[in-house]
C-alpha atoms as one frame of an Amber mdcrd trajectory, in Angstrom:
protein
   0.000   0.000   0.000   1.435   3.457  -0.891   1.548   5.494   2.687   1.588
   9.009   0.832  -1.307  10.968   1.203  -3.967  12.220  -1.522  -6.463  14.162
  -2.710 -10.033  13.360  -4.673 -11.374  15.431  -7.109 -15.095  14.847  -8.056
 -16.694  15.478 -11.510 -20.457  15.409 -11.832 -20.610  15.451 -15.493 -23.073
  14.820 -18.356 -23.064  11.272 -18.770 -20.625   9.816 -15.822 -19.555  10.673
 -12.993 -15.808  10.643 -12.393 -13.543  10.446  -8.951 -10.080  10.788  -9.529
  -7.153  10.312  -7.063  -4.404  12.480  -7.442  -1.248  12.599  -5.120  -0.390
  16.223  -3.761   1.869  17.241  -7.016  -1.083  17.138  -9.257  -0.510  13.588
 -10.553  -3.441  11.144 -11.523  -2.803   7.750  -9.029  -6.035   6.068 -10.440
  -9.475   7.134 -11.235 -12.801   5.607 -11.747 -16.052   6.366 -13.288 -19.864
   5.286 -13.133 -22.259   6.078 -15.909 -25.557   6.703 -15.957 -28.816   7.315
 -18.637 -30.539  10.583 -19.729 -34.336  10.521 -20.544 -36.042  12.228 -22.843
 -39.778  11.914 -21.877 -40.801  14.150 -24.297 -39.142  16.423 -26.908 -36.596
  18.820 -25.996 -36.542  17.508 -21.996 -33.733  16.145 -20.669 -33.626  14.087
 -17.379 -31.545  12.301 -15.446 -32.787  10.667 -12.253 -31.588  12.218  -8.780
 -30.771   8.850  -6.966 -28.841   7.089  -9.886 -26.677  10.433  -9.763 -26.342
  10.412  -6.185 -25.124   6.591  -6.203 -22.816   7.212  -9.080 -21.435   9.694
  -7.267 -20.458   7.047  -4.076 -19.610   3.935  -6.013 -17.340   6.489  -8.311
 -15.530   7.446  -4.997 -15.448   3.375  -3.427 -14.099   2.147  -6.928 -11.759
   4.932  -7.132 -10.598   4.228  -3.457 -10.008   0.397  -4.077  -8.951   0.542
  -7.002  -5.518   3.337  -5.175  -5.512   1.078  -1.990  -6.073   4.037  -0.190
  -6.866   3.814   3.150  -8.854   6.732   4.998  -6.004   8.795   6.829  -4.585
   9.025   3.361  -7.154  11.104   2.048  -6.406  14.587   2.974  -9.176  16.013
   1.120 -12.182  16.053  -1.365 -13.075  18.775  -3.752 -16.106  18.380  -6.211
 -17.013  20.006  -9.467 -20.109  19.555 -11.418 -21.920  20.491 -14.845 -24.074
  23.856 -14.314 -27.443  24.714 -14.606 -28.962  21.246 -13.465 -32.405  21.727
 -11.578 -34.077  19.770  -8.642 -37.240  20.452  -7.009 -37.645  18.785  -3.687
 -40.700  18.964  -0.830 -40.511  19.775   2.846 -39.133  16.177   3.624 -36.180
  16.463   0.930 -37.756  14.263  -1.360 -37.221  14.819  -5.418 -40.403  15.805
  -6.614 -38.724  15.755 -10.249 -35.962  14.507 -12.029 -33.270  16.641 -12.593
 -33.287  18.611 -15.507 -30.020  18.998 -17.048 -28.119  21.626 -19.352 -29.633
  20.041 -22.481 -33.043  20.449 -21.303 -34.911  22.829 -23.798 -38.519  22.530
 -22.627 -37.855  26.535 -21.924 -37.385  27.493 -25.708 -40.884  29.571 -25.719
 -40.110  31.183 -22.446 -36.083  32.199 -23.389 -36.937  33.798 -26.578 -39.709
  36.204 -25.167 -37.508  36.715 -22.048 -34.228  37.357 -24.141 -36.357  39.803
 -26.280 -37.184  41.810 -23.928 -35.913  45.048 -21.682 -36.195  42.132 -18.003
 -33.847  39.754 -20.115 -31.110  42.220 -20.822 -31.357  43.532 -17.425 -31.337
  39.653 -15.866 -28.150  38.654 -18.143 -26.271  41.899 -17.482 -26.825  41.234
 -13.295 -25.999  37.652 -13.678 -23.895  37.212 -16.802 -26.132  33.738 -17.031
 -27.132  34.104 -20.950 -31.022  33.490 -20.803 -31.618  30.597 -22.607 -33.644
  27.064 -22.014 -30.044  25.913 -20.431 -30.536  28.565 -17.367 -32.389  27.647
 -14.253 -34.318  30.808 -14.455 -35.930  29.567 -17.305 -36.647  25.995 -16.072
 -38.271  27.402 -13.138 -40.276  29.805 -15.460 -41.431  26.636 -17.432 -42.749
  24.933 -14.086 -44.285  28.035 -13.065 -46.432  28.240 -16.356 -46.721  23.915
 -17.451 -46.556  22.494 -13.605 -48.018  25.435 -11.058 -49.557  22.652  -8.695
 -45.003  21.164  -7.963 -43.965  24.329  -8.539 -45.864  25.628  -5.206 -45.235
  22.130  -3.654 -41.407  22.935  -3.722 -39.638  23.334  -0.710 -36.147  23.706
  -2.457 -34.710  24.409  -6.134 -31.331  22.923  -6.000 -28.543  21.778  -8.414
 -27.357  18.231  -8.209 -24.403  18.951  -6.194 -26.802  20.804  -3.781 -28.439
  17.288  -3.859 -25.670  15.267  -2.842 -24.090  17.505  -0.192 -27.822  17.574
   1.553 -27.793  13.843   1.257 -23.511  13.750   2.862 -24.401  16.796   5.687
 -27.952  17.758   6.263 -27.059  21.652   4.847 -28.372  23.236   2.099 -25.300
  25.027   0.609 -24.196  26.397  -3.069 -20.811  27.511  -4.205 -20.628  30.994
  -5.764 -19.531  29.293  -9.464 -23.060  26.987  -9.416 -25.084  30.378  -7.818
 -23.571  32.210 -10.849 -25.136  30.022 -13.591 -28.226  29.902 -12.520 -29.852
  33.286 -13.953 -31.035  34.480 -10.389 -27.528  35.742  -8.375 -25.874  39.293
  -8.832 -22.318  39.335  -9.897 -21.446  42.481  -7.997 -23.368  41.908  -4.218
 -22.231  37.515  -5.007 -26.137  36.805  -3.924 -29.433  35.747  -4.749 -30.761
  39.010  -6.633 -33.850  40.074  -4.649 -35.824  41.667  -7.775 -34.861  38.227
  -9.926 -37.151  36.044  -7.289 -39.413  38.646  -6.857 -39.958  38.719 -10.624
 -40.215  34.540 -10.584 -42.380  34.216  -7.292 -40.154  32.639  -5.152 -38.722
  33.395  -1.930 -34.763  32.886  -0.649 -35.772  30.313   1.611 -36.107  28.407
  -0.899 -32.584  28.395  -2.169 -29.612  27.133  -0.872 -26.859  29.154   1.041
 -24.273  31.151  -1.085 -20.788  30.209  -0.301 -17.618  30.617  -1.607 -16.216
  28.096  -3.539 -13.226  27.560  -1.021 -15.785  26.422   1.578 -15.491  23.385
   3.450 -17.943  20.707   4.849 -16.623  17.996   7.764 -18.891  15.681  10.138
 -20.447  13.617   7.023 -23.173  11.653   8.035 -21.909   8.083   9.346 -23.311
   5.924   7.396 -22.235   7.360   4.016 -18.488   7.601   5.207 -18.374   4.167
   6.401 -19.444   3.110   2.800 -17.079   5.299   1.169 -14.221   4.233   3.401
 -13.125   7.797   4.267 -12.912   9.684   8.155 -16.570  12.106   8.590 -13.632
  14.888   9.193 -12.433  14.463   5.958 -12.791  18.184   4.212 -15.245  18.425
   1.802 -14.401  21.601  -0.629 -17.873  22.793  -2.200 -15.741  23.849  -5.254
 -16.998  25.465  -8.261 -18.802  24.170 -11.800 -16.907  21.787 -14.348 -16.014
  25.072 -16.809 -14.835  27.176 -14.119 -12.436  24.264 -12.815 -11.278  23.060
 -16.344  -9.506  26.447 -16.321  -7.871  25.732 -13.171  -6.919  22.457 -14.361
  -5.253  23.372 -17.667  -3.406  25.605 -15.651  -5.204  28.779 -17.372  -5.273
  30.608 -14.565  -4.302  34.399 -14.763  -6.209  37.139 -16.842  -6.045  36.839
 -20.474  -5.244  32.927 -20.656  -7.719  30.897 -22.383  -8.628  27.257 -21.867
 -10.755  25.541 -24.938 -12.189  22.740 -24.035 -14.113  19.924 -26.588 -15.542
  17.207 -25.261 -19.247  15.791 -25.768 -19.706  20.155 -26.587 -17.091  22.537
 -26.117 -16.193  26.327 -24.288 -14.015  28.995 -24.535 -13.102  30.224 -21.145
 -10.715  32.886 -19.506 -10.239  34.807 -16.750 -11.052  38.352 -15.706 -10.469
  40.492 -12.620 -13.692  42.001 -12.505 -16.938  40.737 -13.669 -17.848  41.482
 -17.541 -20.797  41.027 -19.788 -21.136  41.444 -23.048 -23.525  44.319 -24.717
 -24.649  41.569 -27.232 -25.108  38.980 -24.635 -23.049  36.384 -26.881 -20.587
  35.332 -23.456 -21.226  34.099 -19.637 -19.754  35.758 -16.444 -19.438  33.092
 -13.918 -17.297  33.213 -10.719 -14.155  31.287  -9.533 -13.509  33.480  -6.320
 -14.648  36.385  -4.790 -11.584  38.683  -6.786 -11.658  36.315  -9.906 -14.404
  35.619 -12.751 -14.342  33.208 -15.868 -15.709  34.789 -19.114 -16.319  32.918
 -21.734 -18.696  30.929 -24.053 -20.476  27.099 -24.434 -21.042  25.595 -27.694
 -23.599  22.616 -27.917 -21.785  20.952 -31.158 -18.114  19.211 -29.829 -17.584
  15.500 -29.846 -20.628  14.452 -30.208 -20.486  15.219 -33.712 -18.361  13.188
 -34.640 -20.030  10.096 -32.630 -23.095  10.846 -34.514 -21.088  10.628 -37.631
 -19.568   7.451 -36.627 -22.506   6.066 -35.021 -25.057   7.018 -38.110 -22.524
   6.695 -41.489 -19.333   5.247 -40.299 -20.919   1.427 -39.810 -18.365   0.406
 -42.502 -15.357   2.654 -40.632 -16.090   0.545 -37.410 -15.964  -2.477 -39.077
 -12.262  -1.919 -40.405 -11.080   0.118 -37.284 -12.296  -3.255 -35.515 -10.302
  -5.447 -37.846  -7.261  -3.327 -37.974  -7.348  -3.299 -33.953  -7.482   0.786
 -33.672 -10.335   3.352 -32.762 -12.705   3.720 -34.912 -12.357   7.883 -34.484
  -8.524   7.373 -35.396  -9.800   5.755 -38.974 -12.271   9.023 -39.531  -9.863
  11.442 -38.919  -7.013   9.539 -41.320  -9.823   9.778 -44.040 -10.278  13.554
 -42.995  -6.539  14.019 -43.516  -6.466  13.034 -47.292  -8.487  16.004 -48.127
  -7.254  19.555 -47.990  -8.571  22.590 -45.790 -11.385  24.098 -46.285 -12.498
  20.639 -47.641 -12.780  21.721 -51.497 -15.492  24.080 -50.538 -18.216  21.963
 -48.713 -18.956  23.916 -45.658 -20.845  22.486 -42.277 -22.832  24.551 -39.589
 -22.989  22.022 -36.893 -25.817  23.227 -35.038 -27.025  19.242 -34.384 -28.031
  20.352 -31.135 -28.983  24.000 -31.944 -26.686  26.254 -30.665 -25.581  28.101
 -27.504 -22.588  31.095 -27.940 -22.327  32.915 -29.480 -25.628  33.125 -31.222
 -27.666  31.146 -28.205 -30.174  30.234 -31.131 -31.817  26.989 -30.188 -33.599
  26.973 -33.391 -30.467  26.590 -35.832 -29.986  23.336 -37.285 -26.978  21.414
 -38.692 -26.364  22.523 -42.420 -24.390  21.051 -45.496 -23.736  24.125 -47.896
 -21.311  24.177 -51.006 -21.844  20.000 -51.818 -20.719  19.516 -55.424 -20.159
  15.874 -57.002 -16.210  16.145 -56.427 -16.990  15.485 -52.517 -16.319  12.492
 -51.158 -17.055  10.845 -47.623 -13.644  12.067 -46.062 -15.245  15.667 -47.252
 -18.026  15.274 -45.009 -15.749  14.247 -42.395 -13.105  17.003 -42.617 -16.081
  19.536 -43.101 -17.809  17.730 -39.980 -14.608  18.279 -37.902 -13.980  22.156
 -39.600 -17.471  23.320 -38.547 -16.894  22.319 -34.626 -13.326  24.257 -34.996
 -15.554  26.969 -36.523 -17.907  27.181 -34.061 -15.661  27.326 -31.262 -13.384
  29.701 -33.113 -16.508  32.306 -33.562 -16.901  32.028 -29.067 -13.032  33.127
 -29.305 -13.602  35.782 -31.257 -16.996  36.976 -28.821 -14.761  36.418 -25.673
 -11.634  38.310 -26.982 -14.542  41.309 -27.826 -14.998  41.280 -24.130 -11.848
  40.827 -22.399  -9.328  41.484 -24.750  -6.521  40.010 -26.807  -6.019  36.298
 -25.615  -2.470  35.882 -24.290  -2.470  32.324 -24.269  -4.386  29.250 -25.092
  -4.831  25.401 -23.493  -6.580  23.135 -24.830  -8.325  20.138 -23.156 -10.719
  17.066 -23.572 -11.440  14.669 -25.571 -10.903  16.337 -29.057  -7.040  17.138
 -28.057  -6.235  13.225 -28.029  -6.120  14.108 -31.689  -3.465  15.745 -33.069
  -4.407  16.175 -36.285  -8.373  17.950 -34.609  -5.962  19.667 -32.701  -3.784
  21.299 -35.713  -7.309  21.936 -37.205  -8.041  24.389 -34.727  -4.845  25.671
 -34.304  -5.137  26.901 -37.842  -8.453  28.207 -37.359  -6.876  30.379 -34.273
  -4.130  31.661 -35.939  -2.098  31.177 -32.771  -0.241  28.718 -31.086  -2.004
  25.921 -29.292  -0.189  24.071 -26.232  -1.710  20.810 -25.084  -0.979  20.490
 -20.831  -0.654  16.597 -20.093  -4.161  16.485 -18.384  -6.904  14.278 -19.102
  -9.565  14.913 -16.202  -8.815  18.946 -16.090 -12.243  19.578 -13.792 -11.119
  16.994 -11.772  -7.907  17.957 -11.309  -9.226  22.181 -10.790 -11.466  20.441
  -8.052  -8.709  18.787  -6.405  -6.352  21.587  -6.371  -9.214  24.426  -5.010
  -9.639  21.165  -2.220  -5.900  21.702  -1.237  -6.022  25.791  -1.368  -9.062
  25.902   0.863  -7.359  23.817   3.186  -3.975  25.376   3.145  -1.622  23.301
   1.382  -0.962  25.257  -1.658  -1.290  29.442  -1.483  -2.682  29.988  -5.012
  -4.255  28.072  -8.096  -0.787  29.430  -9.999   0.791  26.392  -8.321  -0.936
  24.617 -10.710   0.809  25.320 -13.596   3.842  23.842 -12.350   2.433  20.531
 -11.840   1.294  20.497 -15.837   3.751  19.452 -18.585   3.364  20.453 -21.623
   2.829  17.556 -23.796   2.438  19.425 -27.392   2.714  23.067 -29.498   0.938
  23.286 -32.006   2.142  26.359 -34.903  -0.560  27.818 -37.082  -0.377  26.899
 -40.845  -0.489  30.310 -42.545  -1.647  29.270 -45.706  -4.836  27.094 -43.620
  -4.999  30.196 -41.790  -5.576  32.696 -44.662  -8.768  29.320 -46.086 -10.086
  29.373 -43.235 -10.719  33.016 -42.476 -12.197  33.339 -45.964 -14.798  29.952
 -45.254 -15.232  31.773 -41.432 -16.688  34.950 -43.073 -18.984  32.712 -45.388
 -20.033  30.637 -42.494 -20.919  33.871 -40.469 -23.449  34.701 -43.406 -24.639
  31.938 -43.517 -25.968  31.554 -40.264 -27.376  35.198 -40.621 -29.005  34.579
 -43.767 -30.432  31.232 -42.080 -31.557  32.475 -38.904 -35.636  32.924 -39.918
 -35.014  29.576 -41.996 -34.370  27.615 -38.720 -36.898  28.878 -36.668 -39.377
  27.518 -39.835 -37.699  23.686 -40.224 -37.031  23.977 -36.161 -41.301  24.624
 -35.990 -41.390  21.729 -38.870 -39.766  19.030 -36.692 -41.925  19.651 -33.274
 -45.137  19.229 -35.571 -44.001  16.374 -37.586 -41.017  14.419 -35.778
């Protein structure tokens, strides 16, 4: 058994949850992760179910703990992170009277576009720097209010899932700052609930959970749950902040100006400011890391999961050969997407699959196919698949750098920079040099290292950086560079001149699909 002491970093994510042990110089000893379904009970929700999250959450830690041989004086602490805007609403005896709704919930599309149209939606985003859109738990709770009045005014609480499991772990009703800050209804500037936002929904404080700072730590866990986790009831819990917010930390992008892009199932372009800022076209987020430290920066729905539908839907014969040749099937895709050149011979893709969040938060826009010809192949598609996700997080650069500034540097992270051909991709989209930190679990990693500042063991999140090596550069191709910014312009227009289209075929599909 190794004797040297550790900390765990929790990641509530999307489709698993992850915990990962890291010893105190930043370095991964194991990990081990639990997934779990989403339901769709009807079009546009998305639901995941409170206990199987909660469960995930402890069998993620026991695996992860048996797997280290760690014993319970070895852990010195555990800091969590989790996706944003997820939505619970339990009664008076802390029961779930729904499912939680997660980020890709859209049921709210009617009530974010007359919201975001108006004078109360400009003033909401510029208090909160929350975007209003059907993602925001301002608009969920505007939903229930209108489709389910008789649970809405049965709710007790509205909570986020990590809200869930820390009741569950310590009987307290607490959220971090970073959570607080994505959920439409806390001020930026006072870093609490905004009085006028509830008033406006119809729902009181009491019903929310404490604000606390994202440095703030939990002990005395309820006995039963740390006997089955194997860990001391003193061990420090860290609240810690949202999965964005701690993927900066954990790429090491840490001081104003530095970027972090991030492309996993979706993607973000993140950075960090000194003061809170919003953007006068409400393209960017403003969420918090600290009380003297903010994250700007921008989501995109269309990442990975692109190129698994692509696989999944067209690539049944790329499978097949990846499985005889013994390699990943993503590995064949992109060698196909090499043979062609950029700018794929003029077949451009909008990748709006999933409609689209920065910077046009449209969740009407729909994946489009413009410029096909006869010459184009199958590895066009591909390349032009991959292009449009490098294009869509290239346009949230461009809205961030509007806000804050010139970025000084950029890290990029997830599941998209195994790739180093992706990663070149985007790279020549930027224009600027790309470096690739040797992390694979950066939100676990951020919530680790915030666990070991709140508790003293490191002074700042800088320290970070020195734990990260830099596995790759990656040098813009000037002459991609100069094909690229002539397809970007095109594929700006494009979306303009398609904007009234989508909301028609987006109408289409609820009435016919």
């Amino acid at each position: 058994m190794n004797g040297s002491q550790v900390v765990i970093g929790i990641d509530i994510g999307t489709t698993s949850t992850k915990a990962v042990i890291f010893e105190e110089d930043g370095r991964i000893r194991t990990m081990h992760a639990v997934e779990y379904p989403m339901f769709h009970p009807q079009r546009e929700w998305a639901e995941q179910d409170p206990h199987v999250l909660f469960s995930a959450v402890m069998q993620s830690i026991q695996g992860a703990i048996y797997k280290g041989h760690v014993s319970a004086e070895q852990v010195k602490a555990i800091g969590f992170s989790a996706a944003m805007h997820s939505l619970i609403l339990v009664d008076e005896h802390h029961r779930p009277l729904t499912n939680c709704m997660i980020w890709t919930d859209n049921r709210g599309s009617k009530q974010a576009e007359q919201l975001r149209n108006s004078e109360k939606g400009i003033e909401i985003y510029k208090k909160t720097g929350t975007p209003i859109h059907p993602m925001s738990p301002l608009v969920k709770l505007m939903w229930f209010k209108e489709h389910m009045p008789h649970v809405f005014e049965r709710t007790y609480k509205f909570i986020s899932i990590k809200e869930y499991v820390l009741y569950q772990w310590f009987q307290q009703y607490v959220v971090d700052y970073s959570i607080a800050s994505a959920t439409g209804l806390f001020s930026l500037q006072t870093l609490d609930w905004d009085e006028e936002i509830l008033t406006f929904l119809g729902i009181e404080r009491s019903q929310l959970s404490s604000p606390v700072s994202t440095t703030y730590t939990l002990r005395e866990m309820a006995k039963r749950w740390a006997e089955q986790l194997g860990i001391s009831r003193n061990t420090p819990v860290v609240i810690g902040a949202s999965d964005g917010v701690l993927a900066n930390v954990g790429v090491g992008a840490v001081l104003p100006h530095e970027a972090a892009i991030t492309i996993g199932t979706s993607g973000a372009v993140r950075t960090i400011s000194s003061i809170p800022k919003t953007d006068e076209q409400g393209r960017t987020f403003c969420y918090v890391l600290s009380e003297n430290q903010w994250v700007v920066g921008g989501p995109t729905n269309n990442g990975g999961i692109l190129l698994r539908w692509l696989r999944d839907e067209f690539g049944a014969q790329e499978k097949e050969v990846a499985k005889r040749l013994g390699i990943d099937p993503y590995d064949l895709l992109t060698q196909y997407a090499a043979r062609v050149p950029a700018g794929s011979e003029g077949l451009l893709f909008l990748p709006f699959l999933s409609g689209e969040r920065a910077p046009y938060w449209d969740a009407h826009a729909r994946g489009t196919f413009f410029g096909i010809s006869l010459q184009h192949k199958r590895e066009h598609f591909i390349r032009a698949v991959m292009e449009g996700v490098c294009m869509s997080v290239f346009s949230v650069a461009l809205a961030v750098r509007d806000v804050i500034g010139p970025l000084s540097e950029i890290r990029v992270s997830g599941g998209f920079a195994k790739s180093p051909f992706w990663r070149q991709m985007l790279c020549d989209m930027m224009g600027k040099e790309l470096l690739v930190p040797e992390t694979h679990e950066a939100s676990a990693l951020g919530a680790a290292s915030l666990a070991l500042y709140a508790i003293g063991d490191i002074s700042s999140l800088q320290e970070v950086k020195s734990w990260l090596r830099i596995s790759s550069r990656h040098e813009p191709n000037e002459q991609h560079t100069a094909i690229y910014a002539e397809l970007f312009d095109l594929y700006t227009r494009l979306y303009r001149q398609l904007k009234d289209e989508f909301q028609i075929i987006s109408s289409f599909q609820r009435k016919y699909v």
